[in-house]
Residue frames as qw, qx, qy, qz and C-alpha x, y, z in Angstrom:
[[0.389, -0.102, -0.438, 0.804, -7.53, 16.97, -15.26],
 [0.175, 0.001, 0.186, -0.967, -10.28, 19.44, -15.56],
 [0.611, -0.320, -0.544, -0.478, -12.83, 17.63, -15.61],
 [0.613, -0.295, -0.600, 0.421, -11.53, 16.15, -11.95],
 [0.249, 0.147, -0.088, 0.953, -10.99, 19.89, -11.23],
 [0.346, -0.307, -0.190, -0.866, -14.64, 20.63, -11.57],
 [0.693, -0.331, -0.610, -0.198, -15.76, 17.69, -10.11],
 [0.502, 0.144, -0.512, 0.682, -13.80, 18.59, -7.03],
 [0.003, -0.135, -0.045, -0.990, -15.07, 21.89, -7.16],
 [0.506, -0.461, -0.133, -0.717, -18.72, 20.62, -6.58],
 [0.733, -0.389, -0.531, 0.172, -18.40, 18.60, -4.12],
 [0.392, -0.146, -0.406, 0.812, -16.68, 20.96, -2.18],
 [0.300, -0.278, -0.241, -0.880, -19.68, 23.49, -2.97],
 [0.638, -0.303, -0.584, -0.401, -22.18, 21.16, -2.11],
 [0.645, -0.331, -0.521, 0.451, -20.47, 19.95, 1.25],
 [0.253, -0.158, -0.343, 0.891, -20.09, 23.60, 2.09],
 [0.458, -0.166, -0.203, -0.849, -23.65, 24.87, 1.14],
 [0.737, -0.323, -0.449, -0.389, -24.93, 22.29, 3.27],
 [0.585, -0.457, -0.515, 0.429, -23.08, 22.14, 6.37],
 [0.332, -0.207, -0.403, 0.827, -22.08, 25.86, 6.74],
 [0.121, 0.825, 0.550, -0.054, -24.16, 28.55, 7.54],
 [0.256, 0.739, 0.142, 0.607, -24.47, 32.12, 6.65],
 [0.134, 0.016, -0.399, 0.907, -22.70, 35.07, 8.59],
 [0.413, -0.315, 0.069, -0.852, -26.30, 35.92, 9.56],
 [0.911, -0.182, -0.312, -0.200, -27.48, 32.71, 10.75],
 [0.556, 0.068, -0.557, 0.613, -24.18, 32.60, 12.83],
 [0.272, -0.414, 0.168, -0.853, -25.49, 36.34, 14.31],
 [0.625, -0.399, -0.080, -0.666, -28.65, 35.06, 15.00],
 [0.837, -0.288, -0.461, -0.067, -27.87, 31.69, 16.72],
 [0.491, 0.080, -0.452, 0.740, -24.94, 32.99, 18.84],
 [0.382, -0.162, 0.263, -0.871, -27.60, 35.90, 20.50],
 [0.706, -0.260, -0.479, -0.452, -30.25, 33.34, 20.74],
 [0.791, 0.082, -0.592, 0.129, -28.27, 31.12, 21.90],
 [0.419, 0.038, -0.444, 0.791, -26.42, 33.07, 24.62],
 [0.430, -0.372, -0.082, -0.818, -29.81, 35.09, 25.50],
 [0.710, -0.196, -0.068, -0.673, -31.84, 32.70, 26.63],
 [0.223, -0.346, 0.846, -0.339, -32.16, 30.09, 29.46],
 [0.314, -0.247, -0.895, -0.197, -34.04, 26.90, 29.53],
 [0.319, -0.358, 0.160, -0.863, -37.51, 27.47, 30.63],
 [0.850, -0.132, -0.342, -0.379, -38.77, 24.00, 30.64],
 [0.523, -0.363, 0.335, -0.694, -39.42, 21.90, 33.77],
 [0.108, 0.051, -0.990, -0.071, -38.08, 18.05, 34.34],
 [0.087, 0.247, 0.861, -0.435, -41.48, 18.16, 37.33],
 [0.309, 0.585, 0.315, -0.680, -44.05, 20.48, 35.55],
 [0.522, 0.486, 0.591, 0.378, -46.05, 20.36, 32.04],
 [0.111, -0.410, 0.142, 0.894, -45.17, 24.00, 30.32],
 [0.418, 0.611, 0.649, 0.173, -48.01, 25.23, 28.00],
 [0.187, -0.424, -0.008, 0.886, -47.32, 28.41, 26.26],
 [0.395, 0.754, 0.522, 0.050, -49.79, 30.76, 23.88],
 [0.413, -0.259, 0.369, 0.791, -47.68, 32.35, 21.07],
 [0.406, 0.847, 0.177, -0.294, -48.70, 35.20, 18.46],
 [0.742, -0.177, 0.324, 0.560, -46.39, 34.16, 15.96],
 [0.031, -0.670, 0.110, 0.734, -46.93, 37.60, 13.70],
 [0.646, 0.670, -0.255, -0.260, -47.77, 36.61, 9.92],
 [0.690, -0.285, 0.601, 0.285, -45.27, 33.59, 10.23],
 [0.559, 0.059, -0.046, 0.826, -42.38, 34.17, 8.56],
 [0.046, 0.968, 0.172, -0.175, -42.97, 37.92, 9.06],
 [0.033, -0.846, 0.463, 0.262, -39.29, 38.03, 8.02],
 [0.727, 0.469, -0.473, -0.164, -38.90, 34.91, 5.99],
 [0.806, 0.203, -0.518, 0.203, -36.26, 33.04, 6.82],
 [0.129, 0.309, -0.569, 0.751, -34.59, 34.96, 9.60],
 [0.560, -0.315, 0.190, -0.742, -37.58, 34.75, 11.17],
 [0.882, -0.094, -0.288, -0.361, -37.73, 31.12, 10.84],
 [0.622, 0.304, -0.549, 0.469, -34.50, 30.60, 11.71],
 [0.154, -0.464, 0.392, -0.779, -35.36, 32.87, 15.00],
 [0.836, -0.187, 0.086, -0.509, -38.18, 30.64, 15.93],
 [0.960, -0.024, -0.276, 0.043, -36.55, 27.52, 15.84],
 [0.265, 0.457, -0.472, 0.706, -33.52, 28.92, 18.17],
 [0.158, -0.448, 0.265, -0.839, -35.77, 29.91, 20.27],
 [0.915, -0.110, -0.175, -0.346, -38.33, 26.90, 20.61],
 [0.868, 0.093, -0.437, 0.216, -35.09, 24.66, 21.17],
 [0.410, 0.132, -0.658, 0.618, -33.82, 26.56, 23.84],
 [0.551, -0.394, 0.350, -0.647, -36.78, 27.46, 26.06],
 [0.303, -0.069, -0.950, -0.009, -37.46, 23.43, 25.64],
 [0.441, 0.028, 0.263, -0.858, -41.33, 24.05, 26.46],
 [0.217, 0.107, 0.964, 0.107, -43.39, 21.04, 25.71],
 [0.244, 0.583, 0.670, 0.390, -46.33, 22.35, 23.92],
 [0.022, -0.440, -0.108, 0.891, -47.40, 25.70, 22.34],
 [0.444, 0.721, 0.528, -0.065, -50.77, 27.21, 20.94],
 [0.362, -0.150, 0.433, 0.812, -50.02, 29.25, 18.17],
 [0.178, 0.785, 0.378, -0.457, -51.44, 32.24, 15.93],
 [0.272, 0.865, -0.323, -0.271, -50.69, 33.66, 12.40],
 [0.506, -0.264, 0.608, 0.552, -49.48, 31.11, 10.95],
 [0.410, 0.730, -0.025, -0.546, -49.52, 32.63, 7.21],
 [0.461, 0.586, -0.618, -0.249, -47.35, 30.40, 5.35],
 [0.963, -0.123, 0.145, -0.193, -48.01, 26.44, 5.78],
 [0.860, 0.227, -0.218, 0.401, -44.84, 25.51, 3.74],
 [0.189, 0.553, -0.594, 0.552, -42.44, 27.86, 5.83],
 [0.668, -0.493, 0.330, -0.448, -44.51, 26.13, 9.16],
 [0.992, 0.077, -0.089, 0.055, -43.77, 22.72, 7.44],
 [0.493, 0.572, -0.494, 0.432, -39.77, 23.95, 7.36],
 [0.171, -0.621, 0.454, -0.615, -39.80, 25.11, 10.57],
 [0.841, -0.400, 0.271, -0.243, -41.27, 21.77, 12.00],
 [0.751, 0.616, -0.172, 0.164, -38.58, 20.05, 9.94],
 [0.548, 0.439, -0.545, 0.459, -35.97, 21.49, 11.27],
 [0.287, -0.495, 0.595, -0.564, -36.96, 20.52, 15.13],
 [0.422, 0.223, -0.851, -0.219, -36.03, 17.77, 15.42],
 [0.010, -0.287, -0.824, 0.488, -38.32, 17.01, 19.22],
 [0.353, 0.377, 0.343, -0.785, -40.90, 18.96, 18.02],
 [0.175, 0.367, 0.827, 0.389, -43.63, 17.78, 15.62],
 [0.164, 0.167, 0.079, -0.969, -46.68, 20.76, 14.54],
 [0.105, 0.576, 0.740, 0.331, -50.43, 20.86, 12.75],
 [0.122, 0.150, -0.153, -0.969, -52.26, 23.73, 11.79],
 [0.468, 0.351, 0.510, -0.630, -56.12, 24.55, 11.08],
 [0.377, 0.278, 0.721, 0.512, -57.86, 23.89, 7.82],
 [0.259, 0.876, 0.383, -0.138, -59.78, 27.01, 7.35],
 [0.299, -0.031, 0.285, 0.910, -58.94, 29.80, 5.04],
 [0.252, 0.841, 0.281, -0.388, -60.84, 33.21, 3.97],
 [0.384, 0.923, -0.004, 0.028, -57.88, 34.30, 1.41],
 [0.736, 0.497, -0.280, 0.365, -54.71, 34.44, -0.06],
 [0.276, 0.516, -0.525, 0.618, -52.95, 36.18, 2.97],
 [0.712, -0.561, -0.120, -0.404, -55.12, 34.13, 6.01],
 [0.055, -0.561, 0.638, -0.525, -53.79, 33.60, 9.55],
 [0.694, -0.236, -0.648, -0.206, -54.00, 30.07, 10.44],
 [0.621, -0.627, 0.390, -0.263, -54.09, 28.67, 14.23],
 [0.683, 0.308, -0.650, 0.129, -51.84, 25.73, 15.32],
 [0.657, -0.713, 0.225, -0.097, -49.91, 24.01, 17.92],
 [0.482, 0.482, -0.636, 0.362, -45.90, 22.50, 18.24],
 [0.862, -0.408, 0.113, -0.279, -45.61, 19.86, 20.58],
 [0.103, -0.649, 0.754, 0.028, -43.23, 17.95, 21.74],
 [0.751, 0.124, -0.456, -0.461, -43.29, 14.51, 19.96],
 [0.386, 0.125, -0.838, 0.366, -41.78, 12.19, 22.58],
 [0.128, 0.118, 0.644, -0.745, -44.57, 13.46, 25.01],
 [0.470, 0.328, 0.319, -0.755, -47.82, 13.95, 23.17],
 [0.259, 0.133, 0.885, 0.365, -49.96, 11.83, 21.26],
 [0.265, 0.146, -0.213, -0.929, -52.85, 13.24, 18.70],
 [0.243, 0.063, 0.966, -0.063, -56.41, 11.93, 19.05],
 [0.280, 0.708, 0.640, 0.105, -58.58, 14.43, 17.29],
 [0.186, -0.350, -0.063, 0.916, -58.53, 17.33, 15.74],
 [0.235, 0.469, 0.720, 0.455, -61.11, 19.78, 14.74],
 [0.037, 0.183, 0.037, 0.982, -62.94, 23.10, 14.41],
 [0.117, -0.601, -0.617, 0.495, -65.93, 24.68, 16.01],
 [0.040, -0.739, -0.202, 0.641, -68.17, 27.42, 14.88],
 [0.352, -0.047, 0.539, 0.764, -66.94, 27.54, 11.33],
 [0.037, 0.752, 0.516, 0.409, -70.59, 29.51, 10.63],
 [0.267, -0.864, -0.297, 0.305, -70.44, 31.67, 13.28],
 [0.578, 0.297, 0.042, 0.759, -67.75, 34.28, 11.31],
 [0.157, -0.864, -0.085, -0.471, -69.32, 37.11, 12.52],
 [0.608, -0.772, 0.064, -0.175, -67.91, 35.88, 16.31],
 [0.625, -0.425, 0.476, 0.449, -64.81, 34.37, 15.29],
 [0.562, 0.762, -0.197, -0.255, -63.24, 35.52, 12.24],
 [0.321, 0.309, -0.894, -0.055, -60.44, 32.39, 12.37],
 [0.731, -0.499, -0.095, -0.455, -63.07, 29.55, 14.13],
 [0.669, -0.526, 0.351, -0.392, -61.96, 27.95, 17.06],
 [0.632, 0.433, -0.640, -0.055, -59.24, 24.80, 16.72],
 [0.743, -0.433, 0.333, -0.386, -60.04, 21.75, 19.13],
 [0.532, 0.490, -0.684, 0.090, -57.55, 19.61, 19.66],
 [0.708, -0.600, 0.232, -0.291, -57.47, 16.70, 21.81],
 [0.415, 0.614, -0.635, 0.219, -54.12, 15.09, 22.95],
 [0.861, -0.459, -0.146, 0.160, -52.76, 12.59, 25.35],
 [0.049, 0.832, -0.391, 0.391, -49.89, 13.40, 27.31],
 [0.967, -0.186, -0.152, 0.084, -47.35, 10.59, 28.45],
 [0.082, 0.700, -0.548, 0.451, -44.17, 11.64, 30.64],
 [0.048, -0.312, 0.852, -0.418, -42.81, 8.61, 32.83],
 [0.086, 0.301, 0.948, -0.058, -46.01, 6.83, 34.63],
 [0.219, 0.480, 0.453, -0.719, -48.13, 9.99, 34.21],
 [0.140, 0.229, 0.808, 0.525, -50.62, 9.70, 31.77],
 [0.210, 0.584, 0.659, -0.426, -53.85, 11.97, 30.65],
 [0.366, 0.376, 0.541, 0.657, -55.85, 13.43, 28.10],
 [0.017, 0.748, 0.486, -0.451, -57.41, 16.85, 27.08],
 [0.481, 0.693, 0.490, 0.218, -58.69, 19.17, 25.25],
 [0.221, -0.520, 0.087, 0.821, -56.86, 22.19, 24.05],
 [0.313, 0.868, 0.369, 0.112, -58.74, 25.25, 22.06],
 [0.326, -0.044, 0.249, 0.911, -56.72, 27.76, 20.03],
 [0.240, 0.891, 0.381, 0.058, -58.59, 30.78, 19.59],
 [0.280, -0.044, 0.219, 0.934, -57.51, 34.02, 17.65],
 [0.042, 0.747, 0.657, -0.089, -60.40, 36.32, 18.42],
 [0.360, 0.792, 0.236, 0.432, -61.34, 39.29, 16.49],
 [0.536, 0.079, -0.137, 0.829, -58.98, 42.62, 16.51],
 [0.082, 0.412, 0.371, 0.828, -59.04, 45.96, 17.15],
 [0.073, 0.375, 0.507, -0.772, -61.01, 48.69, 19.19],
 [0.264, -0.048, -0.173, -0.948, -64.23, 49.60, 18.93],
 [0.617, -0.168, 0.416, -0.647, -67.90, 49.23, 19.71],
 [0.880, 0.162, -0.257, -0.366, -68.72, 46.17, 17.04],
 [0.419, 0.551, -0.692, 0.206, -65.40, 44.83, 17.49],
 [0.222, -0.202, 0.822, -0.483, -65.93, 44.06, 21.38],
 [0.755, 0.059, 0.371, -0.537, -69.62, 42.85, 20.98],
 [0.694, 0.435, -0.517, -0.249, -67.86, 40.51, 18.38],
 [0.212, 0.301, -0.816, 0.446, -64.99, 39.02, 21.03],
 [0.435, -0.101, 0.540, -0.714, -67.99, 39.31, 23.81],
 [0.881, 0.207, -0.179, -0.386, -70.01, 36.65, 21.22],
 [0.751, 0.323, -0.575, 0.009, -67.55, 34.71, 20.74],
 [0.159, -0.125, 0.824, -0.530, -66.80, 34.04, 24.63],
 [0.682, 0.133, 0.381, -0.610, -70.46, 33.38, 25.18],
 [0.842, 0.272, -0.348, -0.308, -70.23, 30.75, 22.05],
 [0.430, 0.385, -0.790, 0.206, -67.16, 29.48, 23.74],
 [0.134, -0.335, 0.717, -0.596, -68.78, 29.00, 26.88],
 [0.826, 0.153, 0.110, -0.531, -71.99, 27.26, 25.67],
 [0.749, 0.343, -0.564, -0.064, -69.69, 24.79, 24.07],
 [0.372, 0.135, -0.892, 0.221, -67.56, 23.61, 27.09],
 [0.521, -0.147, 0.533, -0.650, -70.63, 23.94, 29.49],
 [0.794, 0.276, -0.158, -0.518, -72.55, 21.73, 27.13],
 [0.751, 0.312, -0.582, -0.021, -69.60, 19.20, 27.15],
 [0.076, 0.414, -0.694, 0.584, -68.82, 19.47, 30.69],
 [0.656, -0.196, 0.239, -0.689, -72.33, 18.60, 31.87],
 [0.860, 0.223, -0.412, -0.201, -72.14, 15.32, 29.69],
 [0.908, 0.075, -0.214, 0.353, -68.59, 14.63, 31.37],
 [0.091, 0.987, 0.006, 0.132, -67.09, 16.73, 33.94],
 [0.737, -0.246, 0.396, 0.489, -63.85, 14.54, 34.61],
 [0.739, 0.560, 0.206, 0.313, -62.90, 16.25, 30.92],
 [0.249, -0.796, -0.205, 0.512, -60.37, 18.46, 30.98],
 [0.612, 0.579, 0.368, 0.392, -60.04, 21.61, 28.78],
 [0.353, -0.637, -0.175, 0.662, -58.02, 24.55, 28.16],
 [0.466, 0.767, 0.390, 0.208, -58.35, 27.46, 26.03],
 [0.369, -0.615, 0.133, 0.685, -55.45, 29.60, 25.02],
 [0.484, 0.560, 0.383, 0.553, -54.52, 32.18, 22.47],
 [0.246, 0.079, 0.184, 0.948, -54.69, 35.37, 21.20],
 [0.079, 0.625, 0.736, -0.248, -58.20, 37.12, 22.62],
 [0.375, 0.468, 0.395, 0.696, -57.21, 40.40, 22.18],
 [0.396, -0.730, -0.152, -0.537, -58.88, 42.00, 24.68],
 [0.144, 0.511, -0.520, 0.669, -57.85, 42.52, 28.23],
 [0.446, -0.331, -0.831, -0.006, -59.05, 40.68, 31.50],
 [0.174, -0.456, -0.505, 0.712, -58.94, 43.95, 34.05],
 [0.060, -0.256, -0.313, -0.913, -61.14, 46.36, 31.25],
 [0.397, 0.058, 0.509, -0.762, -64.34, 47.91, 33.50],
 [0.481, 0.245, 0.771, -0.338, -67.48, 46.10, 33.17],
 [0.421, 0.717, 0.122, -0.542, -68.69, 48.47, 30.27],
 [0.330, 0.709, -0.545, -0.301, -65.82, 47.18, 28.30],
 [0.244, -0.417, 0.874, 0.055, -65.04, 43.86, 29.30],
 [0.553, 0.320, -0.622, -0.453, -65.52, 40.85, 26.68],
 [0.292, 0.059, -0.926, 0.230, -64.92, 37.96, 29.56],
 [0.524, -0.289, 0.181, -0.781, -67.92, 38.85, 31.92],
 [0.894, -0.177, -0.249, -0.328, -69.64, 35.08, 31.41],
 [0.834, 0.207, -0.471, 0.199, -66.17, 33.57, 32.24],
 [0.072, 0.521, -0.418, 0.740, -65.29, 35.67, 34.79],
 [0.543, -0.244, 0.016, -0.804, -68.26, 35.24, 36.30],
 [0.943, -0.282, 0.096, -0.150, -68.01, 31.44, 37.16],
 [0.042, -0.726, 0.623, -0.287, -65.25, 31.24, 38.92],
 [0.783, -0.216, 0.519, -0.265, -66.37, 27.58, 39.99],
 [0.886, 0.376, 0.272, -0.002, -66.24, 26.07, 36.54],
 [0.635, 0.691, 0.075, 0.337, -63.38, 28.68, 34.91],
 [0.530, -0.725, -0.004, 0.440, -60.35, 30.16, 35.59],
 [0.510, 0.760, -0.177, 0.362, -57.44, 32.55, 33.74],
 [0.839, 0.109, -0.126, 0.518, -54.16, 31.56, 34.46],
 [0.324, 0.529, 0.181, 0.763, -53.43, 34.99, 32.97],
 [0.345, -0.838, -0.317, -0.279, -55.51, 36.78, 35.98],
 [0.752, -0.365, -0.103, 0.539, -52.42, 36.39, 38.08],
 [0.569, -0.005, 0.288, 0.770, -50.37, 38.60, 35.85],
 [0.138, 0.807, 0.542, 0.188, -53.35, 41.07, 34.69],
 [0.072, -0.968, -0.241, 0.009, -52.52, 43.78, 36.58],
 [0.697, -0.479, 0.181, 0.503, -49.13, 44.12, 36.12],
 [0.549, 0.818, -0.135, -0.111, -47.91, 46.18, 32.85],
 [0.157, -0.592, 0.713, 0.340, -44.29, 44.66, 33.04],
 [0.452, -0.161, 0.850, 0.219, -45.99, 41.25, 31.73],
 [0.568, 0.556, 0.164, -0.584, -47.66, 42.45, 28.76],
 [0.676, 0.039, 0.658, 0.329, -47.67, 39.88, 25.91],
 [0.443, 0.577, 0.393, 0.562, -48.31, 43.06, 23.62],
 [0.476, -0.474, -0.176, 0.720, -45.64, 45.82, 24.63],
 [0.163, 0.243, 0.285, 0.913, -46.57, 48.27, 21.92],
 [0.372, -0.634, -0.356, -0.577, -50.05, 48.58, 23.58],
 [0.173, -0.274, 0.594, -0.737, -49.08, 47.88, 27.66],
 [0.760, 0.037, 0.230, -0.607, -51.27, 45.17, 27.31],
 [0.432, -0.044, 0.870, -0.235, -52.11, 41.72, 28.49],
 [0.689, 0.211, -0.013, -0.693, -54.41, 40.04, 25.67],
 [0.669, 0.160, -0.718, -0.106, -52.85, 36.50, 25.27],
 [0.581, -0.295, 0.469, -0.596, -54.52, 34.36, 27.87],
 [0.496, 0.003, -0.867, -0.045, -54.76, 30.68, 28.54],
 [0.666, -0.157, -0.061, -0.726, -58.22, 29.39, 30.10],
 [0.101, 0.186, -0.938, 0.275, -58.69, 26.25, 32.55],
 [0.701, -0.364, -0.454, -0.412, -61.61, 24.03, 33.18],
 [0.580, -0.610, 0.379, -0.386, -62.55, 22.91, 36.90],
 [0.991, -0.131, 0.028, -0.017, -61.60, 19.64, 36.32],
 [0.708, 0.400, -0.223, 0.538, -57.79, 20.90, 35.91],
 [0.378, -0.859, -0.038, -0.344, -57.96, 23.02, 39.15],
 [0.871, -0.474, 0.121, -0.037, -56.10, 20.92, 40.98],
 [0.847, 0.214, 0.077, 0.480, -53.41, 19.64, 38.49],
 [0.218, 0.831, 0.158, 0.487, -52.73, 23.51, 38.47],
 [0.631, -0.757, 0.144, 0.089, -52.45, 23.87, 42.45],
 [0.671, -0.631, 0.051, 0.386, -48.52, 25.00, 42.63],
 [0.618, 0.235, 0.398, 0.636, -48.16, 26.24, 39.52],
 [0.126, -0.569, 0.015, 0.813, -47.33, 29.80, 37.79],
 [0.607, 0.472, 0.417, 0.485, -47.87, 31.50, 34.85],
 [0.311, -0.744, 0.054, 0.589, -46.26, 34.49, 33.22],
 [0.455, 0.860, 0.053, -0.225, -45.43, 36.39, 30.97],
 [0.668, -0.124, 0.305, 0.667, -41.30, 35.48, 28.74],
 [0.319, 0.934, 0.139, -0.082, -39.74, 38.64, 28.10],
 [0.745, 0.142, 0.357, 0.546, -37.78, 37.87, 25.46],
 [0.389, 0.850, 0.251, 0.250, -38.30, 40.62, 23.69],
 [0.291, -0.945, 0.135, -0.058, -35.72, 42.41, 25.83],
 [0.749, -0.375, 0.537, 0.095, -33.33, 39.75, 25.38],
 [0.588, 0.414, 0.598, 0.354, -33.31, 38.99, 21.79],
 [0.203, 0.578, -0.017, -0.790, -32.33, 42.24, 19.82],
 [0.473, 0.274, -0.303, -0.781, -34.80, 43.09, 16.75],
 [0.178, 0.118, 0.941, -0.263, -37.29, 40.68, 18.24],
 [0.423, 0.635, 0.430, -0.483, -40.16, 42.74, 17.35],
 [0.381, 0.654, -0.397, -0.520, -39.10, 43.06, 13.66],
 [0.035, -0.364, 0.929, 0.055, -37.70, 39.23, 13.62],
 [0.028, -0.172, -0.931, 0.320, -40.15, 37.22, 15.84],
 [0.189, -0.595, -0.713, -0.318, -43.07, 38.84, 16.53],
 [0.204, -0.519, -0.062, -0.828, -45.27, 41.92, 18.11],
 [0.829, -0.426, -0.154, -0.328, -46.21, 39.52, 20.73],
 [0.322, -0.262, 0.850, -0.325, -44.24, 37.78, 24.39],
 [0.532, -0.053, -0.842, -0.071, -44.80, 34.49, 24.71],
 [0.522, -0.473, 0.323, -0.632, -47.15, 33.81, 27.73],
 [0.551, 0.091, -0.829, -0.032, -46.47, 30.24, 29.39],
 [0.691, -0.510, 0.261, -0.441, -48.12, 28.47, 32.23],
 [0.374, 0.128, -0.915, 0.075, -46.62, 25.60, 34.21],
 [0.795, -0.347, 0.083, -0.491, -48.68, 22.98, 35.65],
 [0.217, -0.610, 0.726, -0.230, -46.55, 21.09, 38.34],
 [0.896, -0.094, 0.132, -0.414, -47.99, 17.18, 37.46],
 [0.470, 0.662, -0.551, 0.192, -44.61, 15.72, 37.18],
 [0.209, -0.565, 0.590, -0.537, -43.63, 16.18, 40.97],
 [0.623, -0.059, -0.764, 0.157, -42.93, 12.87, 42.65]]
């Protein structure tokens, strides 16, 4: 009889440590949950560029926040930043179940901030991935993560390139002439590939760091700015606005997502902006991250 007793005893244990959750994990999905509308688009492709803060920056809760949140904007692919723990990135792709993830291979040290992306796996298919620049440390202290993907949704079909950058922090004089390299490396790279092929199309999002309206003396984008035929920033829309800052402790705009000419077009009716969650979601900035999500939709769906 006590032996049955005990046996009883784990199984019930077991069955309840695996289906229920914790009175915080109730908290957190019931405010997610009830926060936050779908952002994703049946007619439009949703790219968003995410500072994810030291992923976990709060461990679990934090993971638990991020996957709430990922499942109910239902966005179909996001660049990513900071990721700091691979095995809590591996959980976190785990437990979404539409969403599938990879991460860079570089590392400098025990507490390094990878790049990534989280995609939706029913839509996107993986045909290369690699890095750029991995000498150049001085202009990119995380280098540059080129990823090229196909993208199938109904009869529409196409490929391209998407660059994660996480370009160097911080004010000051080295700091900018670092960020201001590392455009100019970035732009020698897709001119160089565009000439070859200019049907290609690429976009570069992330974390720059640096602002897109800063006066001439200061500004880091100049080359890109500056051909307006070949390059555009999404993000320029939104620039001058301080409500849509993707980093609200400074009043600043520094996550930006970059378009080749050959995507002009695909772009033509589309928005981008700035999700402020952060307003929505209480102890976001302590949870989630120090960063808004910034998302662009491009409208290539539309029948």
């Amino acid at each position: 009889m006590l032996k049955t007793s005990i046996y009883l005893f784990v199984i019930c244990f077991l069955l309840l440590s695996s289906g229920c959750k914790t009175s915080e994990e109730v908290v957190i999905e019931d405010e997610i949950v009830h926060s936050l509308e779908r952002v994703g688009l049946d007619d439009s492709l949703e790219l968003v560029t995410w500072n994810m803060l030291n992923f976990p920056d709060n461990g679990n809760r934090s993971i638990e926040s991020y996957k709430l949140i990922i499942e109910n904007l239902d966005v179909d692919i996001y660049a990513v930043q900071e990721i700091a723990d691979t095995w809590s990135f591996d959980n976190l792709m785990n437990d979404l179940s539409d969403y599938d993830g990879l991460y860079s291979d570089d590392t400098y040290g025990s507490s390094y901030q990878k790049t990534g992306i989280i995609y939706k796996k029913n839509m996107f298919t993986i045909l290369s991935v690699d890095q750029i620049y991995e000498d150049r440390d001085y202009e990119f202290p995380r280098p540059p993560l080129v990823v090229k993907l196909r993208v199938n949704k109904g009869d529409f079909s196409n490929e391209f390139f998407l660059i994660i950058v996480h370009l160097k922090a911080f004010q000051g004089t080295e700091e900018l002439d670092r960020r201001r390299g590392a455009v100019r490396l970035l732009k020698e790279f897709m001119d160089s590939r565009i000439n070859i092929d200019d049907e290609k199309d690429y976009i570069i999002a992330g974390d720059w760091n640096d602002e897109l309206t800063d006066s001439a003396s200061e500004n880091c984008f100049t080359l890109l700015l500056n051909d307006p035929e070949s390059y555009k920033f999404l993000t320029l829309e939104i620039a001058d606005d301080p409500l849509y800052s993707s980093y609200p402790s400074w009043g600043s705009l520094i996550d930006h997502i970059l378009i080749s000419r050959s995507l002009f077009d695909d772009y033509e009716g589309g928005s981008t902006t700035t999700l402020l969650i952060g307003s929505r979601i209480a102890d976001y900035f302590s949870n989630v991250s120090d960063h808004l999500p910034v998302i662009s939709f491009f409208p290539v769906f539309q029948q």
